[in-house]
C-alpha positions in Angstrom: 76.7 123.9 92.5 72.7 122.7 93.0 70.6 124.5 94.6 70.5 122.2 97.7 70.1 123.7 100.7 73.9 124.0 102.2 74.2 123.5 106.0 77.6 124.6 108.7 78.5 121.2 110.9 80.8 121.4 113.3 81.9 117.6 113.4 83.2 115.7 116.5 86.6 116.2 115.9 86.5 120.1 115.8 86.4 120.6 112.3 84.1 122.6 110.6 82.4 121.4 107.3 80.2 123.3 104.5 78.0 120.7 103.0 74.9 120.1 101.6 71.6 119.5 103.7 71.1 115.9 102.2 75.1 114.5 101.7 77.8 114.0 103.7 80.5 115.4 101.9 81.8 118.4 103.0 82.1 121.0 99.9 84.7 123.4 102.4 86.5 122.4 105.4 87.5 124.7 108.3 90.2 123.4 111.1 91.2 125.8 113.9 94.1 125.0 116.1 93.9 125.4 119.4 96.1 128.8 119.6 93.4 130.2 117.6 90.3 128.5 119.2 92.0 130.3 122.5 92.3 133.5 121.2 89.0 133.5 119.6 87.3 132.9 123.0 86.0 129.6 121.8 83.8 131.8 119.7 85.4 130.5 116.5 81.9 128.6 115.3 81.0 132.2 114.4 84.1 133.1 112.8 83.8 129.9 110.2 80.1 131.5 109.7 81.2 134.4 108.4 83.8 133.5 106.6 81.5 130.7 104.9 79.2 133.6 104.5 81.6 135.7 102.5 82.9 133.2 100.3 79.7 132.1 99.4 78.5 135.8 98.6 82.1 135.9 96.2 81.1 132.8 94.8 77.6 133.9 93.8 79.2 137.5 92.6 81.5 135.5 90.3 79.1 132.8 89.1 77.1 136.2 88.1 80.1 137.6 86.4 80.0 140.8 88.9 83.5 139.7 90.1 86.2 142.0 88.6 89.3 140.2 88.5 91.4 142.8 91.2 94.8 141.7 91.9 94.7 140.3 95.5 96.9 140.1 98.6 97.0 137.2 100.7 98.0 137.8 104.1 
């Protein structure tokens, strides 16, 4: 991936895109339904943050080759 600064949208119909700074397509897409916007307090702008946050660090881990490849459990 460039190194293009990369920019959280939340777009008019809820969703929540990764993209870069100067493009309109979104590199990651983030939909919440409405159970969990509830739950989350309406709050769940920060949740997508994070969770961009931590993929992005993963991503950088593994384009660095400091990613073991663990067995991993998707809940």
């Amino acid at each position: 991936m460039s190194t293009a600064f990369l920019e959280i949208v939340e777009l008019s119909d809820g969703r929540i895109v990764l993209r870069r700074a100067d493009d309109e397509e979104a590199l990651v897409t983030l939909e919440f339904s409405s159970d969990a916007r509830a739950f989350l307090n309406e709050q769940h702008v920060e949740v997508a943050k994070a969770m961009l946050s931590v993929g992005l660090q993963m991503a950088g881990r593994m384009a660095e080759g400091d990613f073991q490849d663990a067995e991993r459990v998707l809940h």
